[in-house]
LOTOR-640459 format. One record per residue (C-alpha): residue in one letter; x, y, z. Coordinates in steps of 0.05 Angstrom, whole numbers, padded with zeros to 5 digits, always signed. Example, Ala and Ser with C-alpha at 12.3 -4.5 7.8 and 13.67 -1.06 7.14 Angstrom:
<rs>
A+00246-00090+00156S+00273-00021+00143
</rs>
This chain:
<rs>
X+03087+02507+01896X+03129+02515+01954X+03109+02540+02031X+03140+02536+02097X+03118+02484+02148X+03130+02506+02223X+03142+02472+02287X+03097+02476+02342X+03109+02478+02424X+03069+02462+02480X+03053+02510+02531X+03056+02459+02586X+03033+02385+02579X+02987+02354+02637X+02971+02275+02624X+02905+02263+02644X+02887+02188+02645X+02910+02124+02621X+02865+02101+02565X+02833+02024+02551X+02876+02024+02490X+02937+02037+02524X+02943+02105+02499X+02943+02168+02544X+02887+02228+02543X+02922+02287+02561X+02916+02365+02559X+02971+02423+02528X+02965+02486+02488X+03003+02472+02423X+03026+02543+02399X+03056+02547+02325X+03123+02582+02326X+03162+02608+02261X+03215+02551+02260X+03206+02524+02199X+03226+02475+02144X+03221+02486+02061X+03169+02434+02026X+03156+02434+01950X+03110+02400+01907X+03107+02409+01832X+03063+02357+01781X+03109+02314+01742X+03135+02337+01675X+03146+02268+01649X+03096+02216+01622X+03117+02168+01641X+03130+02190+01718X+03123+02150+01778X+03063+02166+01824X+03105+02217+01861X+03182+02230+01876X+03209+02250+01942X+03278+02272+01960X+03297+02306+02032X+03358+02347+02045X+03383+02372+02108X+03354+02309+02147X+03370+02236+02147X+03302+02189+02141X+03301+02118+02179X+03268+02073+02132X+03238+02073+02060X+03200+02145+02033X+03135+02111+02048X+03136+02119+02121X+03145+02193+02120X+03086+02233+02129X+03092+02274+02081X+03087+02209+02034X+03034+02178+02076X+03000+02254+02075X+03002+02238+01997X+02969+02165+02002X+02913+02182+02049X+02883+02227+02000X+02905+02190+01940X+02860+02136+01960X+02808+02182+01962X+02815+02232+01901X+02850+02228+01841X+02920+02262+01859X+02970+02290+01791X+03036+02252+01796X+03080+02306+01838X+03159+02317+01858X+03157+02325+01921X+03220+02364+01964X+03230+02371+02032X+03284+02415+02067X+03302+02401+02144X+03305+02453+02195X+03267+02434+02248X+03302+02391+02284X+03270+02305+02288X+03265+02274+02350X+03246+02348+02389X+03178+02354+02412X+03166+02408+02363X+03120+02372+02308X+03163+02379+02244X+03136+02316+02219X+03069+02333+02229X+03075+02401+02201X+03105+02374+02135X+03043+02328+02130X+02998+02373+02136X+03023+02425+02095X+03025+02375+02045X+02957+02366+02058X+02927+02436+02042X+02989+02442+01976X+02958+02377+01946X+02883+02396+01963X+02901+02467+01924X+02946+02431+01870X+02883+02384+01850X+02831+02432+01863X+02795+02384+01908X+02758+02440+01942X+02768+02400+02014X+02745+02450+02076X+02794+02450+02137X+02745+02403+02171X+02759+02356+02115X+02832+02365+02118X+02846+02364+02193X+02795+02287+02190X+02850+02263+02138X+02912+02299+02191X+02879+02264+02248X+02892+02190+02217X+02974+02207+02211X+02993+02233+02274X+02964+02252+02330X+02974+02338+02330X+02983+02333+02248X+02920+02368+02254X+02934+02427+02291X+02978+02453+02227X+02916+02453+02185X+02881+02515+02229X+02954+02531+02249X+02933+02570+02300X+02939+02569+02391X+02894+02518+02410X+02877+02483+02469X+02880+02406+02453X+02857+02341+02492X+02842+02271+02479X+02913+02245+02459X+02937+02319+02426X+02876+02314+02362X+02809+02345+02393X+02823+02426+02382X+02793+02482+02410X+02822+02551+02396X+02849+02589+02455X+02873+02665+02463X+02937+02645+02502X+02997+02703+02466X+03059+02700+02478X+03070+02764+02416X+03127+02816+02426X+03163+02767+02463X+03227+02733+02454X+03224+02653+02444X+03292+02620+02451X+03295+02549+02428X+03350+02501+02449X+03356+02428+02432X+03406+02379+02476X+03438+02315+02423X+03394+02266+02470X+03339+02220+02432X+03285+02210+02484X+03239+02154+02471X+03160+02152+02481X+03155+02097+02527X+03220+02131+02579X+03179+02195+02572X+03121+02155+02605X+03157+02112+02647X+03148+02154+02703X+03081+02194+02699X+03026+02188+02748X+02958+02211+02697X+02924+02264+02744X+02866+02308+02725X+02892+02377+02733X+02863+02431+02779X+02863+02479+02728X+02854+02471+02646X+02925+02492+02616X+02873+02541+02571X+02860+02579+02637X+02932+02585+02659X+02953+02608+02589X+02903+02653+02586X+02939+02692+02652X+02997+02731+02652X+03062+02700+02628X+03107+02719+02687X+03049+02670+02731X+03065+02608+02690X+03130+02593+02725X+03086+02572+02790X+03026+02543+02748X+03037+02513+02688X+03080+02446+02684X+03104+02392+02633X+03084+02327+02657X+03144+02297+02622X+03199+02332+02662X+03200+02286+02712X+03214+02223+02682X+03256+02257+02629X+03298+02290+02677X+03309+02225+02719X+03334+02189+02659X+03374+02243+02636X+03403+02303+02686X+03428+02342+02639X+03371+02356+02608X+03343+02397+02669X+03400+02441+02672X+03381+02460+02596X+03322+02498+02634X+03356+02518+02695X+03400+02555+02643X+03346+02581+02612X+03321+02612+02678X+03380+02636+02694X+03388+02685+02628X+03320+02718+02647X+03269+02674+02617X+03197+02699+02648X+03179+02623+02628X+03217+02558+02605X+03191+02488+02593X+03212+02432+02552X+03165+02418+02499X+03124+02353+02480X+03155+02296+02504X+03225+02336+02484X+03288+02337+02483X+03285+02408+02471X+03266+02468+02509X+03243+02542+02502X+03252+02603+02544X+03206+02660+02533X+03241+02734+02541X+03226+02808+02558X+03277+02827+02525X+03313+02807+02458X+03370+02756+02462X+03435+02755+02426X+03433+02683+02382X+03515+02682+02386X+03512+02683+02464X+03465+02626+02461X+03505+02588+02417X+03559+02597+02470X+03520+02581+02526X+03490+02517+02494X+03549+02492+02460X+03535+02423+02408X+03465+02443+02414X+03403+02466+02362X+03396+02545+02387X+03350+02578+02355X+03313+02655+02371X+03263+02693+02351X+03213+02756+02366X+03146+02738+02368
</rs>
């Protein structure tokens, strides 16, 4: 069985509160774009086959096969319900370290392939309670759909927010941009307004409305980084944000863009584009 795990970005990102366990509640609008990486799992042929195989391409993996999700996707229901041995393959194309949920995509994909694979007849509810305990917005790839999330990124409600017939151009600076610098700097504030709300208004008002929390400490750290979205501005964008705690950024378009131009206008970096 194969499928197609996509990325996700965040509409805007407002952190909320500081939380007693040191974690932060916050508020964005994850929206799933068409960016996407290859997984495939297959039962074993052999025997005498480990519990599972894993091999990624396109991607290099810091530490053993057991801390990737996809693997700890496989163990989390394994301890539940008997699982078939599997080969398991995973092809990178969203880009790691980018505030676009590639991780969490593969895990849950993996999810809903071995729930089908075994016939364990788990509902979405079910699936989205075993997402929650790997990451954080794992479960927003089960329901793969807009949604309006709070707590830290895992309680979902859907939203309307569209962002269809336009143009998403995605651009990704070489920068690694740890957790704790993206929260160095961030003052938790209630918002005025729920992100839902402003997504749900007209795109060409989110310039003046709709914010990513993280900018500021991200773009103190690292300069360059804010010209990425100046840039993007500057080509037309109606609306351009980095997303998640980054490093990389999408402009939304009227009109279709010309991936070549990008490529020359972002040079070294991950450009992607797309109609929506």
């Amino acid at each position: 069985m194969i499928t197609f795990p996509n990325a996700k970005i965040n509409l805007g990102l407002d952190i909320v509160e500081r939380r007693p366990d040191g974690y932060h509640n916050l508020e964005t609008v994850f929206y799933p774009i068409p960016l996407c990486d290859i997984l495939e799992i297959t039962p074993a042929t052999e025997p005498d086959a480990p519990e599972y195989t894993f091999k990624m391409y396109n991607a290099m993996f810091e530490g053993s096969d057991a801390d990737n999700l996809v693997i700890k996707a496989y163990k989390a229901l394994a301890a539940d319900h008997k699982l078939p041995k599997v080969d398991i393959s995973l092809y990178k194309h969203i880009p790691t370290g980018a505030g676009l949920g590639g991780g969490s995509a593969d895990a849950a994909f993996a999810l809903k392939m071995l729930n089908e694979i075994a016939a364990l007849g788990l509902t979405n509810d079910e699936l989205c309670a075993y997402a929650a305990r790997i990451g954080a917005d794992c479960a927003f790839f089960i329901d793969n759909t807009p949604a309006y999330a709070t707590g830290i990124g895992n309680i979902l409600a859907p939203t309307p927010c569209s962002i269809a017939g336009y143009h998403l151009v995605l651009v990704k600076p070489e920068i690694h941009v740890s957790t704790k610098d993206a929260y160095a700097l961030v003052t938790p504030q209630k918002p005025l307004q729920p992100l839902t709300d402003i997504a749900q208004r007209p795109i060409n008002e989110w310039k003046d409305a709709m914010k990513n929390d993280f900018e500021k400490s991200i773009f103190a750290k690292h300069p360059s980084m804010e010209k990425v979205k100046e840039k993007l501005y500057s080509m037309g964008a109606v609306y351009a944000s980095m997303s998640g705690s980054g490093s990389s950024f999408f402009g939304i378009f009227k009109e279709e863009q010309d991936i070549d131009k990008i490529k020359e206008l972002f040079p070294g970096m991950f450009c992607w584009c797309k109609k929506m």
